[in-house]
N, C-alpha and C positions, 0 to 999 in steps of 0.2 A: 027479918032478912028477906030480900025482895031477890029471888032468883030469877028472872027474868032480866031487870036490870040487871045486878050482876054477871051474867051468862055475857051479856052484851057487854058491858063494859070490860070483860075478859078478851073478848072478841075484838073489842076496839083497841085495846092497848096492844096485843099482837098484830093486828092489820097495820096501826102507827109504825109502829118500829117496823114495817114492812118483813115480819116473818112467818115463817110459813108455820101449818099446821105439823110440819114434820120435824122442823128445827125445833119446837117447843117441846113437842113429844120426848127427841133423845136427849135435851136438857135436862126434863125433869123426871125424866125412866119412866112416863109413860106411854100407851101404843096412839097412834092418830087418832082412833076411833075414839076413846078417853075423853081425848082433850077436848073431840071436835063435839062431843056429849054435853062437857060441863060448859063449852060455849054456848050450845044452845040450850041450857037448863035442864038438860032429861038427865045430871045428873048430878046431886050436891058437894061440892068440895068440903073436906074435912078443914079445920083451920090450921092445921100445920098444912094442907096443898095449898089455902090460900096465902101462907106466909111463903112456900115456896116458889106461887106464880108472882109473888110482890117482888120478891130477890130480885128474881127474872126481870122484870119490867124496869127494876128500880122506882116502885112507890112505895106506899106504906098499905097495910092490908085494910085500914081505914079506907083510903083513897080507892078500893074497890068494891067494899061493901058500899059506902055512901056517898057514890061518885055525884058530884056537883057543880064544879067547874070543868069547860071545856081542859083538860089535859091530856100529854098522850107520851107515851116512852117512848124515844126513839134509842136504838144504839148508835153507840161511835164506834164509825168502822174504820177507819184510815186517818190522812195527816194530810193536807195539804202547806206545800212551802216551796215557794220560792227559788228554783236554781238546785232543788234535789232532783234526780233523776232515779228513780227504782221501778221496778220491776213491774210493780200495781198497784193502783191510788187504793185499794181494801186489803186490812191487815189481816191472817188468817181467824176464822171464826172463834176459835177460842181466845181469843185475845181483843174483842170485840166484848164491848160493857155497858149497862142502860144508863139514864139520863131521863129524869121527868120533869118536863116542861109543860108549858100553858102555849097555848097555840091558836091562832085565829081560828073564826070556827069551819072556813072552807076548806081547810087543810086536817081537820080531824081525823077522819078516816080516809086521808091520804097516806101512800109509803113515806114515810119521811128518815133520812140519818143523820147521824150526826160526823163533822170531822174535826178533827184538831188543826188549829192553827199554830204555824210554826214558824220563826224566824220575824223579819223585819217588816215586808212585802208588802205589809196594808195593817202594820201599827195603828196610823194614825184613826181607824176606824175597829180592827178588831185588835188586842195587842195579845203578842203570844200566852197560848194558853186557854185562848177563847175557843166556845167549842160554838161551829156554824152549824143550823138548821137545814136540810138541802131536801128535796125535791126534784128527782130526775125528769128533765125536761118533758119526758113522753109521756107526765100524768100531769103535765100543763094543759088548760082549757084554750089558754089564751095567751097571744107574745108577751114576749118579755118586754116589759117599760124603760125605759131609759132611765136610770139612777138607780135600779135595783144592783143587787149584789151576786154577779153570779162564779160557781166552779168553772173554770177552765182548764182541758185537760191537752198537754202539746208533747210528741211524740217526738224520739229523737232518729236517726238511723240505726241504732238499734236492739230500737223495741224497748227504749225505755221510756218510762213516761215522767215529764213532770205536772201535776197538780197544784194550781196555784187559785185563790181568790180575787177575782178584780171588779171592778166597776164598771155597769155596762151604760155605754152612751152611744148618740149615736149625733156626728157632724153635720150641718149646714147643706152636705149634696149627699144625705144618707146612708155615709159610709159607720158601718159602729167599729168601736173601738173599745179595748177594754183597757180601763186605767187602775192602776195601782193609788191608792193612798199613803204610801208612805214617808216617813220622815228620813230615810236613805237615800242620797241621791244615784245609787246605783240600782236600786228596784222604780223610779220613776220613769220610764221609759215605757209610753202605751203600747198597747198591743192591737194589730188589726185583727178583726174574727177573721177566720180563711180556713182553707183546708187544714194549714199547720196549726190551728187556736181552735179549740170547738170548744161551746157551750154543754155543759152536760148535765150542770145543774143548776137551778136556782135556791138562793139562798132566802129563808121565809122569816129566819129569827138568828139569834147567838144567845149562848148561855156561859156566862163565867162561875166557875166552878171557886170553892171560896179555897 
């Protein structure tokens, strides 16, 4: 057992899932200074911690002893859909769950979450149930491309939000617009970016859960 990788790949599955050294801590009842140890190998996990940080993560304790493909946990934190309005696109933390995906490799030790797709809105491309890979736009290097997938979050008078997935394109005198894929004719109606539409994340992958 190679504690160095290990320590690392410990290190990498909580930077993925964009958590911090201190949410991990009161998940698994230990103090920061613990965890921030066995990240960096100054200190050996027993194999029932490393079955507890797998829970965590959602992999298998395999997939951290003898990590070999790019993969990374992210959690699902919220819902996005279509014409709901509530409170906040992130569900409270304990209700928040991992997911292990394979991921390109400049997005590895990127934050990454996940959210649930809900409703009809962009069927034709993710259909409900699918869970989207996202990356908040302020750990982008570089603009968004035109055909990519991204979260848009649009505010109502008051203070509610809806969260929806669309299609980011951008028109002939480079106005963008964000399009819906759907099989509804009542969710096909594009959206202009503007103050009311913001970009807040982009979408990297989807994962269907069986």
């Amino acid at each position: 057992m190679q504690k160095p990788r290990m320590a690392n790949r410990l290190k990498e599955l909580r930077e993925g899932a964009g958590l911090t050294l201190e949410y991990v801590a009161e998940r698994l009842g230990l103090s920061v200074s613990q965890v921030s140890r066995l990240e960096r190998g100054k200190s050996e996990p027993t194999l029932s911690r490393l079955q507890e940080f797998a829970t965590l993560y959602g992999v298998r304790v395999q997939d951290i002893i003898n990590h070999k493909q790019p993969t990374s946990t992210i959690m699902v934190r919220g819902a996005v859909q279509a014409g709901q309005w509530v409170e906040a696109l992130e569900w409270p933390r304990d209700d928040w769950y991992p997911v292990s995906i394979i991921v390109q490799e400049q997005y590895v030790r990127v934050p990454k979450f996940g959210l649930e797709v809900r409703g009809p809105s962009m069927d034709l491309v993710y259909p409900p149930g699918t869970i989207v890979i996202c990356v908040n736009t302020f750990h982008l290097t570089e603009p968004i491309k035109p055909g990519k997938r991204v979260i848009v979050e649009r505010e109502n008078g008051n203070g509610l939000i809806e969260a929806t997935v669309k299609e980011y394109v951008v028109d002939d005198e480079g106005t963008p617009w964000l399009l819906p894929r759907s099989s509804k004719p009542e969710f096909q109606q594009p959206i202009k970016v503007d103050e009311n539409a913001k970009i807040t994340a982009l979408v990297i992958g989807s994962y269907r859960p069986e």
